[in-house]
N, C-alpha and C positions, 0 to 999 in steps of 0.2 A: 389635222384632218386631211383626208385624201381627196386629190383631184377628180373629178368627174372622169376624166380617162381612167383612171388607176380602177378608182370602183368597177368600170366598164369590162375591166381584167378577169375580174372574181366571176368563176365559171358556175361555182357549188356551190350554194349558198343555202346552208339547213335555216330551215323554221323552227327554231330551236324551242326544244320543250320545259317548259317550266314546274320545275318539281317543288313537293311541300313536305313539310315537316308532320309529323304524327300529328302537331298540332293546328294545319290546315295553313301553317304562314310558309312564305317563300321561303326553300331550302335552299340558300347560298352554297352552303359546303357540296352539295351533292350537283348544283345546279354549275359550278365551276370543273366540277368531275367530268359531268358532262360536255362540256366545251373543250375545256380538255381532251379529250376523246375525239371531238370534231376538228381541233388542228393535229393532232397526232396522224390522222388520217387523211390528210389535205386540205381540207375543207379551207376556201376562201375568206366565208364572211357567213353572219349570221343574221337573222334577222329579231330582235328583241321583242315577247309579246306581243307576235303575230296572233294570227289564232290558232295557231298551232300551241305556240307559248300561249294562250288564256286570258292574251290581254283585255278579252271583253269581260273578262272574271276578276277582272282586278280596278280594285281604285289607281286613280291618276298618282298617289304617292306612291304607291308600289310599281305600278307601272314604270313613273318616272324616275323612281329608284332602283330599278332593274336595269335600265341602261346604264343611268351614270355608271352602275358597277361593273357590266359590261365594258365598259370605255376604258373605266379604271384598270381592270385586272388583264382585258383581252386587246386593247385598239392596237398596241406591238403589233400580233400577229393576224389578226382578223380585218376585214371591214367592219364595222359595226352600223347596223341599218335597224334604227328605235320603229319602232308603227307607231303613229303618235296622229295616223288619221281619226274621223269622228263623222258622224253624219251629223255635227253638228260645229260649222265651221268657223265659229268663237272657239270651242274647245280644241278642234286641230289645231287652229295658228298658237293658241297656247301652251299645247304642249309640247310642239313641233319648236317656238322658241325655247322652251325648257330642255328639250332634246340636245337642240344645238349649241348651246350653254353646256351643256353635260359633255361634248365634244362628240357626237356620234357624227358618223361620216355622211350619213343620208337618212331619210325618212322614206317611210312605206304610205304611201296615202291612196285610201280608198275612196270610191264615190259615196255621196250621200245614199244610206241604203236605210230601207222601212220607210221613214219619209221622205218619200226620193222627189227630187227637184227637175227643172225644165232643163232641156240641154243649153241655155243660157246660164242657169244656176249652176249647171256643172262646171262651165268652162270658167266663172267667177270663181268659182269654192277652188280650183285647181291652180288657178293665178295666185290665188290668195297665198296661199300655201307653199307654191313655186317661190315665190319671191323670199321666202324664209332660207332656205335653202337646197341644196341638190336633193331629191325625192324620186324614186320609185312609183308610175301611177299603178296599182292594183286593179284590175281587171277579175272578176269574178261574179258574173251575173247568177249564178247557182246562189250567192249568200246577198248578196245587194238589191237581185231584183231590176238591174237597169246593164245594158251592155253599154260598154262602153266604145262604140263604135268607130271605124277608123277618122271620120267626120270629124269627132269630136278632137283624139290623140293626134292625128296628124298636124293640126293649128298648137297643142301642146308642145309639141317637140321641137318648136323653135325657138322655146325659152332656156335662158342660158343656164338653168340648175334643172331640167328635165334630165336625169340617167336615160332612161326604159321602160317599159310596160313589163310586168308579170304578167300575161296574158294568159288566161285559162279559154279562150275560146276558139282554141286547135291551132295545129301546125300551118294550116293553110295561111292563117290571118295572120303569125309570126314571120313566117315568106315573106307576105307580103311588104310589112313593115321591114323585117331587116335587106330587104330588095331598094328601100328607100335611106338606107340608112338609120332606122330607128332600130335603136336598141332591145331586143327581146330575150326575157328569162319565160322557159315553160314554169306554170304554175301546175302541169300535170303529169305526175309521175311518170304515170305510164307510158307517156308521148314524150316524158324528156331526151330519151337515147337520141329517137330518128329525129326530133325538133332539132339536136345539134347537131347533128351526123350529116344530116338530109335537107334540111330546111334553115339551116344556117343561124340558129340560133344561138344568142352569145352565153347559153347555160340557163340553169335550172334554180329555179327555189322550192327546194325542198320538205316534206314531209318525212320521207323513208332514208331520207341518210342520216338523221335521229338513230336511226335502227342500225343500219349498215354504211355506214360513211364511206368506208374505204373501196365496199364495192362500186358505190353509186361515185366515188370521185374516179373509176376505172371506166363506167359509163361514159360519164364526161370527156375523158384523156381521149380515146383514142373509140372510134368504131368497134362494137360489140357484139354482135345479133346474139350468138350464142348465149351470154352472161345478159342482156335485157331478158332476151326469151326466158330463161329460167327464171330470172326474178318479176316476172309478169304475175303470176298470183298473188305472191309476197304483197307487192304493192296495192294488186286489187283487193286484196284479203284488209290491209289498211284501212283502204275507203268502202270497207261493208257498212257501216254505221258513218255517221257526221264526224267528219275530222274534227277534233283530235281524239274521239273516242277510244278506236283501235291503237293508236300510235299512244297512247297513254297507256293500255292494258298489255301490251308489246313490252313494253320499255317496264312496267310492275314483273309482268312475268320471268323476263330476263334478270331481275335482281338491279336492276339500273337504279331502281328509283322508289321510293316508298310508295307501299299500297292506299295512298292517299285520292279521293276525286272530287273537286268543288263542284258541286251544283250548279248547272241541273247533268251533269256530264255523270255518268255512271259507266261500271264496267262492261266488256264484252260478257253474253251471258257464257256459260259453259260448252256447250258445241259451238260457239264461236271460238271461242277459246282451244280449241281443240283443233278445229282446224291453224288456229296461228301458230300452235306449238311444232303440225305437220312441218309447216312451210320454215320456221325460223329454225328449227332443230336438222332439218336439212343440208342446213349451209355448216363452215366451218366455223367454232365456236370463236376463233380470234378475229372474226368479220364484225360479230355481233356486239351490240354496245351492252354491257351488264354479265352477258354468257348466255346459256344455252337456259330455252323458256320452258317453263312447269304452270299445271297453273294457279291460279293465285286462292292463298287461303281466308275463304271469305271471314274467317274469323277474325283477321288480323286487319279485315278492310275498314275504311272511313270515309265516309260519305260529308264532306264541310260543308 
């Protein structure tokens, strides 16, 4: 496992997508292509059934057998960060031990979301968890329902396995904290460029470098305006529908991944679709992860 600094390193970190078999089960062969493809290109580390990956479509065996193999085939070159949060914090701390048993380097843990708790219940559920080992707090009030306020993270961050915040509640509040020395990854695309560039942020977890890794680890490297600006629809084109909607229908279209989609998650319809093929067929074809997008033949679809 890697030190809390070392993790701190990792600037690109895809939300890596979880692909299926015509028969609706986790495609291993095609799910290693894909990772593949993410260090080929830079990419840092990964994050293991996020919700990018499905993790909330998946049982705890899958899930938790998703990372070990992660660990197994990628920790050499990756960081490996399991999501093994829950809004239900008997199920985190155990699967958060089974994570770290598996050897992943850190954990993603989110707030209690749908039944959400008092901000004393937060700060217990995040202790709890901390004390398991080094963790990611997620921040995402768009899916939870609850911000998670500097109030709360700033008394966080003085525990010794605290990494950072994914923080999706702008660049200002990223500032702020990395001004303090807390660690901060943007959790939104579009604000990743200037969050590193401008507002000193220690990198991004990603959605869209699924798509185009090598541009978005180009983001990251070095100041861009030119190469953001142009990939500004790209990205928002992404988040037209509930992630991982588009970024599922993206990575079909391109031949990435089988035309598979578990429920309740369906495809972009056809003028969505049309517009993603504008913006991905734009770029150059050895950017893209899969090749150049078509769109997809509803015959060959499956809805699990």
């Amino acid at each position: 496992m890697r030190t809390i600094q070392t993790i701190k390193q990792a600037s690109l970190i895809t939300a890596i997508k979880t692909p299926y078999t015509m028969g609706g089960d986790i495609d291993l062969q095609t799910y290693d292509a894909l990772v593949e493809a993410q260090i080929a290109a830079g990419v840092d580390g990964i994050i293991v059934g996020g919700t990018t990956g499905e993790g909330q479509l998946m049982n705890w065996e899958e899930h938790l057998m998703l990372i070990a193999h992660s660990v197994n085939k990628f920790s050499d070159r990756l960081v490996i960060v399991g999501n093994t949060g829950s809004n239900n914090t008997r199920e985190a701390i155990k699967a958060t031990e089974y994570g770290f048993a598996s050897g992943m380097d850190a954990a993603l843990q989110i707030n209690p979301y749908y039944g959400r708790t008092s901000e004393e219940g937060l700060k217990t559920h995040f202790q709890r968890v901390l004390d398991i080992g080094p963790a990611f707090i997620y921040n995402v009030p768009g899916r939870t329902g609850q911000d998670l306020t500097p109030d709360i993270i700033e008394p966080l961050a003085k525990h010794q396995n605290f990494i950072g915040v994914k923080e999706c509640g702008g660049n200002e509040r990223i500032a702020h904290y990395e001004a303090q020395g807390i660690a901060c990854w943007s959790g939104n695309d579009d604000e990743a460029h200037d969050s590193r560039h401008i507002y000193q942020s220690h990198g991004v977890i990603s959605v869209t470098s699924n798509l185009i890794p090598g541009l978005f680890r180009q983001l990251m490297d070095k100041e861009n305006k030119e190469l953001n600006s142009q990939l500004q629809p790209l990205m928002q084109w992404l988040f037209c529908e509930p992630n991982p909607i588009a970024i599922n229908t993206a990575l079909i279209m391109t031949g990435a991944v089988n035309p598979v989609f578990r429920l309740p998650y369906v495809p972009l319809n056809s003028e969505q679709q049309a517009q993603g093929i504008a913006l991905i067929n734009q770029l150059n074809e050895a950017d893209i992860v899969g090749g150049k997008a078509q769109v997809i033949d509803e015959t060959l679809l499956k809805l699990c």
